[in-house]
C-alpha positions in Angstrom: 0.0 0.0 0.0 0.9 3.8 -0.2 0.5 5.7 3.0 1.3 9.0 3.9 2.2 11.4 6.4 -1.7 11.6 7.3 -2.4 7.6 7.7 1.6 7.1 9.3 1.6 10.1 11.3 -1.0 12.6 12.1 -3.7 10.1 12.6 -1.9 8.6 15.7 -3.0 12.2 17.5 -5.9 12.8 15.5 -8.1 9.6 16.0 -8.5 9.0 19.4 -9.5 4.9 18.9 -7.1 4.7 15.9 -7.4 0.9 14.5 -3.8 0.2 13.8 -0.5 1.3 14.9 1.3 3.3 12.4 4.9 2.2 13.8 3.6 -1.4 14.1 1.3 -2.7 12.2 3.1 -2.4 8.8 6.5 -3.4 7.3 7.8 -0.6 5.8 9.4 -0.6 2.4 10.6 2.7 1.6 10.0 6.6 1.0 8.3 7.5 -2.7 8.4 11.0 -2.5 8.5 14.2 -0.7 5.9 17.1 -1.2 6.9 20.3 0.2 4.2 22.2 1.8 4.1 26.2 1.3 2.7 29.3 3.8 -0.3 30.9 1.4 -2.1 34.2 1.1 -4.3 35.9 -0.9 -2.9 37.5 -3.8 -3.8 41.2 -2.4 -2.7 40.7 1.4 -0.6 43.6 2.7 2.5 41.6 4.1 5.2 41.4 1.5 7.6 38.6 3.4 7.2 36.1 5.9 8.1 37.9 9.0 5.3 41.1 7.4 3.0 38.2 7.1 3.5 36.9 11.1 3.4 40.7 12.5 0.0 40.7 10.7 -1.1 37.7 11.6 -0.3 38.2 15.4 -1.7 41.3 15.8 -5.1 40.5 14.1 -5.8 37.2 15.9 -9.4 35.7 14.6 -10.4 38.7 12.6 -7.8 36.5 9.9 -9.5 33.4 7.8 -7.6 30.3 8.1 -8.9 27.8 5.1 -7.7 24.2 5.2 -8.8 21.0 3.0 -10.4 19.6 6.4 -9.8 18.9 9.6 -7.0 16.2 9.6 -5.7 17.4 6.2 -2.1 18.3 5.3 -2.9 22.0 5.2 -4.6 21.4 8.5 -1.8 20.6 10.5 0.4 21.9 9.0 -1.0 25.5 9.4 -1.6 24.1 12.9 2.2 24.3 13.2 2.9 27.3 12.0 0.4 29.0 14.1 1.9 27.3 16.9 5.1 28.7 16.5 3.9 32.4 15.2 1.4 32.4 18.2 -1.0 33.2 16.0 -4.4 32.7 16.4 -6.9 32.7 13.4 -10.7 31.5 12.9 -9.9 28.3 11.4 -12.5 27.4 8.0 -12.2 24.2 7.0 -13.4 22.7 3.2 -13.6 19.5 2.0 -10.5 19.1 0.0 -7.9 21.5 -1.1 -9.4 22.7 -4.7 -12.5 24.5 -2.9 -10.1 26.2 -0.3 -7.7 26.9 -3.3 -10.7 28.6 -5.0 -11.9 31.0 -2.2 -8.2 31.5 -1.5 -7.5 33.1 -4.9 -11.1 34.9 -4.9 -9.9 36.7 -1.9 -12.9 35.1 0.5 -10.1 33.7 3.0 -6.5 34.8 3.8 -4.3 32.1 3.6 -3.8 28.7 3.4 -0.6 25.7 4.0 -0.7 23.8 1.0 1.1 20.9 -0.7 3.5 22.8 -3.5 1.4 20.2 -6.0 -2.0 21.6 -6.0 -0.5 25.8 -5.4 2.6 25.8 -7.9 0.4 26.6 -11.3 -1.5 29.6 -8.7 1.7 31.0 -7.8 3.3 30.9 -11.2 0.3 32.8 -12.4 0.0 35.2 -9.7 -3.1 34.6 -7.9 -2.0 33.8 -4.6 1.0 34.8 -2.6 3.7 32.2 -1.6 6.1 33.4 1.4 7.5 30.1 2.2 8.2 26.4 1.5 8.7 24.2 4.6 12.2 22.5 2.9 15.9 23.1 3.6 16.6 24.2 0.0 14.3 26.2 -2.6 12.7 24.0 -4.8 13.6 24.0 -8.6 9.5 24.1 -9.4 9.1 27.0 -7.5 12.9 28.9 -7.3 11.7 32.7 -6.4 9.8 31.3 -3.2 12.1 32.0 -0.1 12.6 28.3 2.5 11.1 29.1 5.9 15.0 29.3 7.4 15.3 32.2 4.6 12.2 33.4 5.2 13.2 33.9 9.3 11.1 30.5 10.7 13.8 27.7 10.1 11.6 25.6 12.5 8.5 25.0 10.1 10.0 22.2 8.1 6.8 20.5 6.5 6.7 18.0 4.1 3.9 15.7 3.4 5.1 12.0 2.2 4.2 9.1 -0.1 5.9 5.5 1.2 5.3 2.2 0.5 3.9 -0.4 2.8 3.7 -4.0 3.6 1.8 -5.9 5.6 3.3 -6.9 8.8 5.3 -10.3 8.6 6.2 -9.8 5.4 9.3 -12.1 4.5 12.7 -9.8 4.8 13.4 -11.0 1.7 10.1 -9.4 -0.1 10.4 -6.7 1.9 14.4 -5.9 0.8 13.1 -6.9 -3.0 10.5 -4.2 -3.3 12.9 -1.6 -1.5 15.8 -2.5 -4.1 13.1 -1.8 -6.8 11.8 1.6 -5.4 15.7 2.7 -4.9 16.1 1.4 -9.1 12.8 3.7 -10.1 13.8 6.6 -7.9 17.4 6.8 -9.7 15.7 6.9 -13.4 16.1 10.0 -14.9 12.6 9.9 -16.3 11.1 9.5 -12.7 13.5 12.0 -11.5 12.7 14.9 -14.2 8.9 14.1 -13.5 9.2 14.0 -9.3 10.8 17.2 -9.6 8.5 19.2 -12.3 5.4 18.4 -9.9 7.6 20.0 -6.9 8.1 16.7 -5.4 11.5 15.7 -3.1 13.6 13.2 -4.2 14.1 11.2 -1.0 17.8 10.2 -0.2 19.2 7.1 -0.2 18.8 6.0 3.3 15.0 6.2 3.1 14.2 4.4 0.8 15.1 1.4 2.8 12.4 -0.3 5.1 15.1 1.0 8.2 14.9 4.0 6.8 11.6 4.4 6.2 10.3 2.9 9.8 12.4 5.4 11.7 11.0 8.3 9.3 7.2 7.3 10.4 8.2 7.3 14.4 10.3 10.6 13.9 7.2 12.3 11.9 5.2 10.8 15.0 7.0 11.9 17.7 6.8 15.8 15.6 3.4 15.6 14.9 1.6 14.0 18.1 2.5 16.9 20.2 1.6 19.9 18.0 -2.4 18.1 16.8 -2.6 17.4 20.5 -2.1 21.2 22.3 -4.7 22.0 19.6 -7.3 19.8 20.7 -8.3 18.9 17.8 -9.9 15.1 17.7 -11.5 13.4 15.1 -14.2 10.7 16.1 -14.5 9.4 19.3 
C-alpha cells in the first residue's frame, strides 16, 4: 500500500480509537516521494515577506480566515504548526479538499492557506496567490523565487507531506528488501527523476528508501506531529 504522512503520522493524534498502529502494524518498504508544503495568502494581502505576514497575523488574531482541506488534512496541520510557533491565532475554515479552499483562496474570501506545492505551484506561477515560504531546507527547482522558511526567518516549520510504500506486517525480509531495491532502481531513473521534480516533489535520499529507513521516518514524523495536533485539541471521532 501507499501511505502517507496523514495515515503514518497525524492520525496517531488525531483519531482517538485509531485501528492500527502506524509504527507497528506495517512493514515498511521505503519513501516514494516528498511534497513540500508552502505558507499561502491571498494575492492582495498587505504583508510582503514572511516575518510582514506573522506581524499581521499576530496582531489581528481571529479577525484572519484560516482555510484548510479539512480537519485532519495536510494544510490542516500543517497550518496548525505554523500558528503554533507564530502564536498566531486565526478562525480556522475548514473545506472538504484542497481545490475549494484553493478557489476561495485566490477569490480573496479567506487569507491564507498551508498547501502541498502540488496543487498551489500553477497559482503561484500565475500570480493569484501569494507564496512566502516552503517548509524544505533548500528552494525548490518548481518554485525557485519562493524563499525556505529558514530564509524566510522561521527555520523551525520544516513541513513535508510524504508518499511510502507499505507492507503488511510479517512480510518475509526477503520481499520486503526486493521491493525496496526496486523503489531505490525507479527513484534513480532520470525519467522519474525529471517528472518528481516538475510536480515539486522531493527526491528522497538514499537511506529512506530502505524499510530502516523508512520505519524510523514514520516514528520521527510521529514523535513531531503527536505533540503539536494534541495542544490544539483537535480530535476526530471518538
Amino acid at each position: 500500500m501507499m501511505g502517507h504522512m496523514g495515515t503514518h503520522a497525524a492520525s496517531v493524534a488525531l483519531y482517538p480509537n485509531l485501528a492500527y498502529d502506524p509504527a507497528e502494524d506495517f512493514e515498511p518498504v521505503g519513501l516514494a516521494a516528498g511534497t513540500p508544503v508552502l505558507i499561502l495568502a491571498r494575492k492582495d494581502f498587505p504583508a510582503e515577506t514572511l516575518a510582514e505576514f506573522i506581524e499581521i497575523a499576530k496582531k489581528e488574531g481571529s479577525a484572519l480566515n484560516n482555510a484548510n482541506a479539512g480537519i485532519g488534512s495536510v494544510s490542516h496541520v500543517s497550518c496548525l504548526f505554523f500558528n503554533a510557533l507564530t502564536g498566531a491565532k486565526p478562525t480556522e475554515i475548514p473545506y472538504k479538499g484542497t481545490g475549494p479552499a484553493l478557489n476561495d483562496l485566490m477569490a480573496g474570501q479567506v487569507d491564507y492557506l498551508c498547501d502541498q506545492i502540488v496543487n498551489a505551484a500553477p497559482q503561484i506561477q500565475a500570480g493569484t496567490i501569494k507564496a512566502y515560504a516552503i517548509g524544505i531546507p533548500e528552494r525548490s527547482p518548481a518554485l525557485p523565487d519562493v524563499p525556505t522558511s529558514a530564509e524566510a526567518g522561521l527555520p523551525d516549520w520544516q513541513v513535508q507531506a510524504w508518499n511510502a510504500i507499505f507492507a503488511p506486517a510479517g512480510t518475509d525480509p526477503a520481499i520486503v528488501a526486493k521491493l525496496s531495491a526496486a523503489l531505490d532502481t525507479a527513484l534513480d531513473d532520470a525519467a522519474v527523476q525529471k517528472r518528481l521534480l516538475e510536480l515539486g516533489s522531493v527526491i528522497p535520499e538514499k537511506n529512506l528508501r530502505t524499510s530502516d529507513g523508512l520505519g524510523a521516518h514514520v516514528k520521527a514524523e510521529i514523535a513531531k506531529w503527536s505533540p503539536i495536533i494534541k495542544e490544539s485539541g483537535v480530535t476526530v471521532g471518538n
